[in-house]
PDB file of N, H, CA, C and O in Angstrom:
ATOM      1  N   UNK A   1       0.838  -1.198   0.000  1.00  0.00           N
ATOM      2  CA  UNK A   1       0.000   0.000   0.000  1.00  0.00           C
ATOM      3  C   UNK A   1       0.879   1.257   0.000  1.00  0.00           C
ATOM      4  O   UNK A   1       0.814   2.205  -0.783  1.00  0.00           O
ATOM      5  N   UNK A   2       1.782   1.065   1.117  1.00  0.00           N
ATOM      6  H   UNK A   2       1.835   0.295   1.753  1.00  0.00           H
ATOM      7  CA  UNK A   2       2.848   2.577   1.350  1.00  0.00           C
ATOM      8  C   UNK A   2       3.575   2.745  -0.165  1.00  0.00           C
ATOM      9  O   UNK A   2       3.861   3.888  -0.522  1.00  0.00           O
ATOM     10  N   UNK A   3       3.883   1.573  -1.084  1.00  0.00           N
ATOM     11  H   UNK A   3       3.651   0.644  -0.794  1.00  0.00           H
ATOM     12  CA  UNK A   3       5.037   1.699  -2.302  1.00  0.00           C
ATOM     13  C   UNK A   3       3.697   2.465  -3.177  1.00  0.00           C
ATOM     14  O   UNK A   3       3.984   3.553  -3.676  1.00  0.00           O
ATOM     15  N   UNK A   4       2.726   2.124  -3.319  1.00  0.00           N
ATOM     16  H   UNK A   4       2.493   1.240  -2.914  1.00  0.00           H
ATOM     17  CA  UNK A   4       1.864   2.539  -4.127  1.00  0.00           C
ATOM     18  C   UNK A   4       1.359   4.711  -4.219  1.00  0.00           C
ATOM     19  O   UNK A   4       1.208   5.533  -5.122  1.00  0.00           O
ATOM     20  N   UNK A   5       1.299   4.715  -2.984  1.00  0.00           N
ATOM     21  H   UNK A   5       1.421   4.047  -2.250  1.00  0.00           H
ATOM     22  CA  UNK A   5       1.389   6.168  -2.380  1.00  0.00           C
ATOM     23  C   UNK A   5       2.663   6.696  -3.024  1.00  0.00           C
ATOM     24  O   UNK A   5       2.749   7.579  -3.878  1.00  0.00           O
ATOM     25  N   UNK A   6       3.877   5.816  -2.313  1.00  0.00           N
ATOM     26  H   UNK A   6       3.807   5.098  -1.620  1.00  0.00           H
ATOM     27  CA  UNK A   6       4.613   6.782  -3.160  1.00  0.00           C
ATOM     28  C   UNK A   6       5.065   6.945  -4.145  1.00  0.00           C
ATOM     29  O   UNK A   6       5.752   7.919  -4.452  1.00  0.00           O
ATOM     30  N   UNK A   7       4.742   5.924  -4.920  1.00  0.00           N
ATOM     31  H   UNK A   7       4.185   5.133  -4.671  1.00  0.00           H
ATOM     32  CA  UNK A   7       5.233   6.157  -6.659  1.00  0.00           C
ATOM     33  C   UNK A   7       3.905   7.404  -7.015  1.00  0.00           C
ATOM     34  O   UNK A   7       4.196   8.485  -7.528  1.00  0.00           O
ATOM     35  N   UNK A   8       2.642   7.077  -6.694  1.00  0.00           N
ATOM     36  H   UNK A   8       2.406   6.199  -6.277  1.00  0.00           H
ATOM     37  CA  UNK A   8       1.973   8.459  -6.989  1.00  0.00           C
ATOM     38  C   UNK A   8       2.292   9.711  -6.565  1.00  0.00           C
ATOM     39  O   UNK A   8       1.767  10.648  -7.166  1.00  0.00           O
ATOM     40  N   UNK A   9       3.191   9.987  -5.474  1.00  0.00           N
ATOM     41  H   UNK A   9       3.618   9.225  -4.986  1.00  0.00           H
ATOM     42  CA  UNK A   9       3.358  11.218  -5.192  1.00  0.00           C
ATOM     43  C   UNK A   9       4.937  11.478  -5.864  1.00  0.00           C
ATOM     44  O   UNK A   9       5.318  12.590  -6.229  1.00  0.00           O
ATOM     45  N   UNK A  10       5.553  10.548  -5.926  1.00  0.00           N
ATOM     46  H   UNK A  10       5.243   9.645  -5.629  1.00  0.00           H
ATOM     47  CA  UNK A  10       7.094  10.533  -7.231  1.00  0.00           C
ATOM     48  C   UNK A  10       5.931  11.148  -8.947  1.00  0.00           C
ATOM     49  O   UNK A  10       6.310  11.878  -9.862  1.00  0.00           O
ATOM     50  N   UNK A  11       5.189  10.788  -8.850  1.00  0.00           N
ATOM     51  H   UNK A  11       4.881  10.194  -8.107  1.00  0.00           H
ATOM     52  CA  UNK A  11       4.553  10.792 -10.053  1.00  0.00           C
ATOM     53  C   UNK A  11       3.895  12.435 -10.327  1.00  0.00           C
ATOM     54  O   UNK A  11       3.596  13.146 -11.287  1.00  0.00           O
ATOM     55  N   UNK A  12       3.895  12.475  -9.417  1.00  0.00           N
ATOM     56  H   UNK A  12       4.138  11.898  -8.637  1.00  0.00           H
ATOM     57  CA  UNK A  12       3.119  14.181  -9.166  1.00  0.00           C
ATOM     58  C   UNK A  12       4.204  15.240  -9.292  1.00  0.00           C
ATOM     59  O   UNK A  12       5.194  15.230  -8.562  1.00  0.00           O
ATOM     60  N   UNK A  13       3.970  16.266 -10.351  1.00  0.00           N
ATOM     61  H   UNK A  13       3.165  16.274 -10.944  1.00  0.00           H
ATOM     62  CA  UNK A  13       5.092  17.153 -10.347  1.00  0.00           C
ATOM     63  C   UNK A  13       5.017  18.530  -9.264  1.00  0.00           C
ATOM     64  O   UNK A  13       4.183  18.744  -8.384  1.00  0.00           O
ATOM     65  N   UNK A  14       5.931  19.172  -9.581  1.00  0.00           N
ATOM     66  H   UNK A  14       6.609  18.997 -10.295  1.00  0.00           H
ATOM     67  CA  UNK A  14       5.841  20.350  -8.583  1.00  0.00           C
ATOM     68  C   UNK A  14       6.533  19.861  -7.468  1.00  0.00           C
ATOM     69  O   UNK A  14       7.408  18.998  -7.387  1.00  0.00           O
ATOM     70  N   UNK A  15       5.982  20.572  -6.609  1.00  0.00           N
ATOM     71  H   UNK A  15       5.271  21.272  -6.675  1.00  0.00           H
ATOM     72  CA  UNK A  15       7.012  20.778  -4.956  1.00  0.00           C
ATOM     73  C   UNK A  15       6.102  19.848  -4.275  1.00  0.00           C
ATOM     74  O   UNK A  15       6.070  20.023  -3.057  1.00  0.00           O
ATOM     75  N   UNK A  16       5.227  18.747  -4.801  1.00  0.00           N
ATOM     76  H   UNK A  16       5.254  18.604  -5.791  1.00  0.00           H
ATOM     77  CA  UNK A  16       5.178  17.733  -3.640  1.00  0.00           C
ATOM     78  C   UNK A  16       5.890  16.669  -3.588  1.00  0.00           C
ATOM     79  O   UNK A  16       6.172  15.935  -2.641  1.00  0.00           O
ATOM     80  N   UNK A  17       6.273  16.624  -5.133  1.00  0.00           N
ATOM     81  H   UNK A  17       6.044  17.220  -5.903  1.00  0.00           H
ATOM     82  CA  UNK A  17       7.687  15.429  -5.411  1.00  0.00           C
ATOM     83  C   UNK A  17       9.101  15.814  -4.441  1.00  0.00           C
ATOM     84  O   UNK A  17       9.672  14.912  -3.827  1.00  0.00           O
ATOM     85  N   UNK A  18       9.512  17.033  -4.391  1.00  0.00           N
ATOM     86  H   UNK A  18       9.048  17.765  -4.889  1.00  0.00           H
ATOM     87  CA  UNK A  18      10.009  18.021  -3.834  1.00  0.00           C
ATOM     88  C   UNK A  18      10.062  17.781  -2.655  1.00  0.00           C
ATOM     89  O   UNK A  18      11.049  17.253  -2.141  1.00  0.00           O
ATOM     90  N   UNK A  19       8.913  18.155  -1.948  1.00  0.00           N
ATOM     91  H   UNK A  19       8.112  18.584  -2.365  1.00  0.00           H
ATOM     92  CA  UNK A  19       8.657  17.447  -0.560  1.00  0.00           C
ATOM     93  C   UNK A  19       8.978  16.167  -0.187  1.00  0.00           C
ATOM     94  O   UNK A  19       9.636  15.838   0.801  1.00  0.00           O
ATOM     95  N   UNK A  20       8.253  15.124  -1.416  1.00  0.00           N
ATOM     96  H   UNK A  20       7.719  15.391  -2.219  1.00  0.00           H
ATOM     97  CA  UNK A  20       8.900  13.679  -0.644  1.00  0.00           C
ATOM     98  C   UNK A  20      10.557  13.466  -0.870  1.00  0.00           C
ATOM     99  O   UNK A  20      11.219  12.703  -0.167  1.00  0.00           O
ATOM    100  N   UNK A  21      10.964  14.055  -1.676  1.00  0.00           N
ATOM    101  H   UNK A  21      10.426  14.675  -2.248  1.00  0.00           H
ATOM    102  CA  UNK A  21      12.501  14.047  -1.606  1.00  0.00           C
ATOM    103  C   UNK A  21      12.785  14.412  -0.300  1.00  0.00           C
ATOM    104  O   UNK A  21      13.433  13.675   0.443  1.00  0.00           O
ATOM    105  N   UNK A  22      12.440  15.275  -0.030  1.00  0.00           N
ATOM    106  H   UNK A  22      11.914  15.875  -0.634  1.00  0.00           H
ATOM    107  CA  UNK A  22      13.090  15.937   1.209  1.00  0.00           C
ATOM    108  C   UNK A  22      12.857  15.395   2.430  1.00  0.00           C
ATOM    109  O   UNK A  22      13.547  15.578   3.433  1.00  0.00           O
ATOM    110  N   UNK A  23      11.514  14.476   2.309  1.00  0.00           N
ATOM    111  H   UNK A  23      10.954  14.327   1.494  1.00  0.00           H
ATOM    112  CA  UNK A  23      11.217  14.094   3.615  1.00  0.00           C
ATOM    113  C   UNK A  23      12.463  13.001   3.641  1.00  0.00           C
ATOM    114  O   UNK A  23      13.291  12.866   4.542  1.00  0.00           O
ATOM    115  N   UNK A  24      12.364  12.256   2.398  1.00  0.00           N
ATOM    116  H   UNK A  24      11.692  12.365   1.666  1.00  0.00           H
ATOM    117  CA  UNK A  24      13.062  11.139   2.278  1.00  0.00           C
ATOM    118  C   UNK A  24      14.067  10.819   3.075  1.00  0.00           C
ATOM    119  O   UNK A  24      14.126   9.958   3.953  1.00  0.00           O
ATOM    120  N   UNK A  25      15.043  11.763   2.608  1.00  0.00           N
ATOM    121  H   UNK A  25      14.995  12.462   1.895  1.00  0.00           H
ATOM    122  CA  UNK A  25      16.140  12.249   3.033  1.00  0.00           C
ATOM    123  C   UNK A  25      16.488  12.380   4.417  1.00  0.00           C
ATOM    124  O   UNK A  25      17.369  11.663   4.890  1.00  0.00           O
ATOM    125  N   UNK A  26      15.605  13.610   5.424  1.00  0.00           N
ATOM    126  H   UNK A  26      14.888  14.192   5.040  1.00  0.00           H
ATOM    127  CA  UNK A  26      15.410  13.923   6.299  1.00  0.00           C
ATOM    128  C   UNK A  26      15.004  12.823   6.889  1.00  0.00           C
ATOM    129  O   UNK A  26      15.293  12.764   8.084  1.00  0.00           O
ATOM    130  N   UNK A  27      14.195  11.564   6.269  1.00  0.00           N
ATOM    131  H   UNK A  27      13.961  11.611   5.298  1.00  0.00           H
ATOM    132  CA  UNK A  27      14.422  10.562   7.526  1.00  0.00           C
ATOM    133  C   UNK A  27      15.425   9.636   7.540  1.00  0.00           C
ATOM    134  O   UNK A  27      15.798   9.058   8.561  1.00  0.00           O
ATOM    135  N   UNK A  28      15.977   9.435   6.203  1.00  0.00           N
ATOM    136  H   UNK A  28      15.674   9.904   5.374  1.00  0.00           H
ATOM    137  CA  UNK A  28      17.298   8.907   6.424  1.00  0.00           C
ATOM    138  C   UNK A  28      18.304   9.685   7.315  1.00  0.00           C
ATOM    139  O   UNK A  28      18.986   9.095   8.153  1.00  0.00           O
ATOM    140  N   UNK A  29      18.368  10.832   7.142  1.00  0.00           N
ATOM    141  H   UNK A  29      17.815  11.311   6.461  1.00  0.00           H
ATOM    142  CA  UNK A  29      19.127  11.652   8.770  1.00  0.00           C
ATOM    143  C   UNK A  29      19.064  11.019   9.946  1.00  0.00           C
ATOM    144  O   UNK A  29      19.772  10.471  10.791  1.00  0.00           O
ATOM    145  N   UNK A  30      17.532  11.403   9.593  1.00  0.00           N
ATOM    146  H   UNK A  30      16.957  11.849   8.907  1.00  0.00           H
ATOM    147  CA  UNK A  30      17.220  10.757  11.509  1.00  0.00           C
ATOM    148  C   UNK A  30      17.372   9.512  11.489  1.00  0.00           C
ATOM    149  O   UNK A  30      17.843   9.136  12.562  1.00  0.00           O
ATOM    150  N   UNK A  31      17.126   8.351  10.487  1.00  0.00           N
ATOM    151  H   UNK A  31      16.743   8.656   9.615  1.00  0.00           H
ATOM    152  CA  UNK A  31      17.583   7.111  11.092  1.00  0.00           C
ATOM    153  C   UNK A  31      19.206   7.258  11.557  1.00  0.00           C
ATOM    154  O   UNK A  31      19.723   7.006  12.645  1.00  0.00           O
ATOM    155  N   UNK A  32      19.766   7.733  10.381  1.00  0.00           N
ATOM    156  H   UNK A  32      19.346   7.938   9.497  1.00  0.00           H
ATOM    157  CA  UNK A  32      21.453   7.593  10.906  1.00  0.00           C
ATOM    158  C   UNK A  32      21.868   8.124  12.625  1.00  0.00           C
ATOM    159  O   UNK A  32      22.743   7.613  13.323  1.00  0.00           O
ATOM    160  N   UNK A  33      21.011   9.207  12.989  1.00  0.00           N
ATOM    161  H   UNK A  33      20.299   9.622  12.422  1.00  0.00           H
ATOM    162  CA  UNK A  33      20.793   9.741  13.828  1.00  0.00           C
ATOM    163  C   UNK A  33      20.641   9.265  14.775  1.00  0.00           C
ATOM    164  O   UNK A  33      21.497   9.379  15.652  1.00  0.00           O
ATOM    165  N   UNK A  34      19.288   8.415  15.013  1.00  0.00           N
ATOM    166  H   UNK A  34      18.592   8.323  14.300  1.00  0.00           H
ATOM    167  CA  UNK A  34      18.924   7.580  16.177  1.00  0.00           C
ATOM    168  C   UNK A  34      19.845   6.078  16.264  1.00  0.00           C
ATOM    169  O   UNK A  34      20.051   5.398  17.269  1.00  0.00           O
ATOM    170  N   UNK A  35      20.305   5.832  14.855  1.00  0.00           N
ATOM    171  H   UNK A  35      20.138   6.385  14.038  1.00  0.00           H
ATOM    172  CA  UNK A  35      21.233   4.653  15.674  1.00  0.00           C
ATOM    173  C   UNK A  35      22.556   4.993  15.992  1.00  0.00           C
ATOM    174  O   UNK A  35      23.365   4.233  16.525  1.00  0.00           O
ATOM    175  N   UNK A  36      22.831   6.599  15.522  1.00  0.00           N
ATOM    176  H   UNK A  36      22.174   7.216  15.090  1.00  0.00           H
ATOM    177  CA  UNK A  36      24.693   6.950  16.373  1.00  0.00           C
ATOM    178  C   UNK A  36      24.340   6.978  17.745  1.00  0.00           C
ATOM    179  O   UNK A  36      25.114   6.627  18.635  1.00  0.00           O
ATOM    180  N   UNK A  37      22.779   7.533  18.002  1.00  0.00           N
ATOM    181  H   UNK A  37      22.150   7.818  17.279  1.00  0.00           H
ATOM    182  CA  UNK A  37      22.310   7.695  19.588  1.00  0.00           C
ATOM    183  C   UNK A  37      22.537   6.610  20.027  1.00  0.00           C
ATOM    184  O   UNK A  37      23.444   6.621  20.859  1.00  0.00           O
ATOM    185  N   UNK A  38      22.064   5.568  19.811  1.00  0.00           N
ATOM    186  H   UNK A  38      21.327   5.559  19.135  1.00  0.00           H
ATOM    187  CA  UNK A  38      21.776   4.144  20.034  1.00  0.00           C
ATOM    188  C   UNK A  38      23.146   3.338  20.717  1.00  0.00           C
ATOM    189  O   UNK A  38      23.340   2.739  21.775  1.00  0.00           O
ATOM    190  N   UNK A  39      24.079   3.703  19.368  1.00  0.00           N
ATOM    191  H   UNK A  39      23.921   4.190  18.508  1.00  0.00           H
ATOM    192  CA  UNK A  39      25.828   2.945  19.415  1.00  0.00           C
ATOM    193  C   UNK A  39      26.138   3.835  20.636  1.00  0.00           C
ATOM    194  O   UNK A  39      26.944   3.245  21.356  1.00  0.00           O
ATOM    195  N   UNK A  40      25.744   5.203  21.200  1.00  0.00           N
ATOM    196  H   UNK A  40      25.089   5.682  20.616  1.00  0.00           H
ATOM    197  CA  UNK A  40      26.729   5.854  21.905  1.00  0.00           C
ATOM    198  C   UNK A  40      25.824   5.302  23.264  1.00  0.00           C
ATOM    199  O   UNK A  40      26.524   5.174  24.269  1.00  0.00           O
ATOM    200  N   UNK A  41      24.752   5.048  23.395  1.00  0.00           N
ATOM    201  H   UNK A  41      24.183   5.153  22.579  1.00  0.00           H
ATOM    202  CA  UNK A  41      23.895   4.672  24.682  1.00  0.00           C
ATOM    203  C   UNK A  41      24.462   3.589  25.003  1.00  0.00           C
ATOM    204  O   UNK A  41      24.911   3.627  26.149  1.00  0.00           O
ATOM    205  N   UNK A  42      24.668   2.395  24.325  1.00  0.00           N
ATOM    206  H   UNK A  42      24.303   2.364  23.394  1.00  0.00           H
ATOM    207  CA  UNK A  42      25.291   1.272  24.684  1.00  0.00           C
ATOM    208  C   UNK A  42      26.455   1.282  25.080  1.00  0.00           C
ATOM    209  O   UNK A  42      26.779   0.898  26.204  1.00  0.00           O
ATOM    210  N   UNK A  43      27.526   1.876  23.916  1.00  0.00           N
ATOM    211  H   UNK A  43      27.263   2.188  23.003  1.00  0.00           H
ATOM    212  CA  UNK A  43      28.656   2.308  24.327  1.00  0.00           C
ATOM    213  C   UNK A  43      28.805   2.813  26.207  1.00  0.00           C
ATOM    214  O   UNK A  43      29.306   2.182  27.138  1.00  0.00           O
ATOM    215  N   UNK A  44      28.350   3.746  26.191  1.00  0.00           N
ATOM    216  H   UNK A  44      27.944   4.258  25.434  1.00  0.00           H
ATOM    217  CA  UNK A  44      27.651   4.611  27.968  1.00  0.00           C
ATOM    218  C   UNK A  44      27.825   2.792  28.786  1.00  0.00           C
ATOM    219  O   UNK A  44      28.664   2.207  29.471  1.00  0.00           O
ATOM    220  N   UNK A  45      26.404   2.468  28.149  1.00  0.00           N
ATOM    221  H   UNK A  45      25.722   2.943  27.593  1.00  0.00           H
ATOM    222  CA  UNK A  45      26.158   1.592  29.266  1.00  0.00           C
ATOM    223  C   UNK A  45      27.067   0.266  29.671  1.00  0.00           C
ATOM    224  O   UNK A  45      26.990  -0.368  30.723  1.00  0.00           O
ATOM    225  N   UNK A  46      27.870   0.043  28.648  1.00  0.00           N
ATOM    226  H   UNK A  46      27.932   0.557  27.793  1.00  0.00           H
ATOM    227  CA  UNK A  46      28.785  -1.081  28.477  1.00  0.00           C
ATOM    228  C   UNK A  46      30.075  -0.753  29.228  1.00  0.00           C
ATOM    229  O   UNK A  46      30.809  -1.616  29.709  1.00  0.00           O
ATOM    230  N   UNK A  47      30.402   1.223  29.320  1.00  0.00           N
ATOM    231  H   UNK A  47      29.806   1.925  28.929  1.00  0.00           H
ATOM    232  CA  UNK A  47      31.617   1.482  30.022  1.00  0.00           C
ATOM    233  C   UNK A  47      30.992   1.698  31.532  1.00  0.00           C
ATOM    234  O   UNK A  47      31.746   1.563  32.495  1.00  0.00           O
ATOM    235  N   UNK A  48      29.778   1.993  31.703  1.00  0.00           N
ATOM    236  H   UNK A  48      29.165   2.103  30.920  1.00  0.00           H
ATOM    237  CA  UNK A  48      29.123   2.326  33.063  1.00  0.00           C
ATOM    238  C   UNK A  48      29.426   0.526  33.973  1.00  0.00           C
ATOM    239  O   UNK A  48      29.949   0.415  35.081  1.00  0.00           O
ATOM    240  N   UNK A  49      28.942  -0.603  33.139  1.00  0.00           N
ATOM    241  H   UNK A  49      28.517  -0.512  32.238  1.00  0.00           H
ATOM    242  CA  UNK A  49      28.924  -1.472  33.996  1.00  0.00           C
ATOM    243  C   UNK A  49      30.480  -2.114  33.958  1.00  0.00           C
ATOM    244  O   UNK A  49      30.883  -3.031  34.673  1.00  0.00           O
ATOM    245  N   UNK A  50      31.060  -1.565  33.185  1.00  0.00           N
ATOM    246  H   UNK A  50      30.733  -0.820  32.604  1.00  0.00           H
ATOM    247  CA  UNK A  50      32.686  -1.688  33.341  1.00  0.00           C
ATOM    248  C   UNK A  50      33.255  -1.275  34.642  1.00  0.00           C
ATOM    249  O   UNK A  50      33.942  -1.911  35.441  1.00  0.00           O
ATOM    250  N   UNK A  51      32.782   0.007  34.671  1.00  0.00           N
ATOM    251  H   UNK A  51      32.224   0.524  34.022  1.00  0.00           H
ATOM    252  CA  UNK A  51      33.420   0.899  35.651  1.00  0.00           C
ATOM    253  C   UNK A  51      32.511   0.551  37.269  1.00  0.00           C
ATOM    254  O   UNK A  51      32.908   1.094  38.300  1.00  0.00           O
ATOM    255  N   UNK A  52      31.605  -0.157  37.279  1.00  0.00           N
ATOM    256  H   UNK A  52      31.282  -0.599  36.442  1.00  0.00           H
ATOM    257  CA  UNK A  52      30.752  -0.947  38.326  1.00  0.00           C
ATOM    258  C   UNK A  52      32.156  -2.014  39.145  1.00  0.00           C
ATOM    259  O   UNK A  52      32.678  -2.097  40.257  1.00  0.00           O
ATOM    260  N   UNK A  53      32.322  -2.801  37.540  1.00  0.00           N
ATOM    261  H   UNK A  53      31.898  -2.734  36.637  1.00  0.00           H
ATOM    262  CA  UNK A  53      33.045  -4.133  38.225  1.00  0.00           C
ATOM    263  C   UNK A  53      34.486  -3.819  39.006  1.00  0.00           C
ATOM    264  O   UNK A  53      35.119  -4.559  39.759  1.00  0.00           O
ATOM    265  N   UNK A  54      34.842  -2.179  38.470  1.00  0.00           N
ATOM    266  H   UNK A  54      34.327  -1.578  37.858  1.00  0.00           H
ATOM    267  CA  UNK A  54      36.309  -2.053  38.985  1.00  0.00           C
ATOM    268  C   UNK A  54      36.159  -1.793  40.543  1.00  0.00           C
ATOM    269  O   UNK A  54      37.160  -1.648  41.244  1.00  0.00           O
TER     270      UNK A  54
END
């Protein structure tokens, strides 16, 4: 259903094609985003229970 939406709005000219580019994009950011958060939370928590055992 979602691939179908968006080949119609790829299909649509003007600045709503425009828009989904941009959203596109912008959530590929934020994914990259939320999993550097992610690597650095673990990271945290992996040196936190390090620093427990010393």
């Amino acid at each position: 259903m979602s691939r179908t939406s968006a080949a119609k709005r790829s299909a649509e000219p003007g600045p709503s094609s425009f828009l989904a580019g941009h959203h596109s994009s912008l959530a590929r950011g934020t994914d990259q985003f939320i999993s550097l958060v992610d690597k650095s939370m673990r990271i945290a928590s992996s040196n936190r229970t390090a620093d427990h055992r010393l």
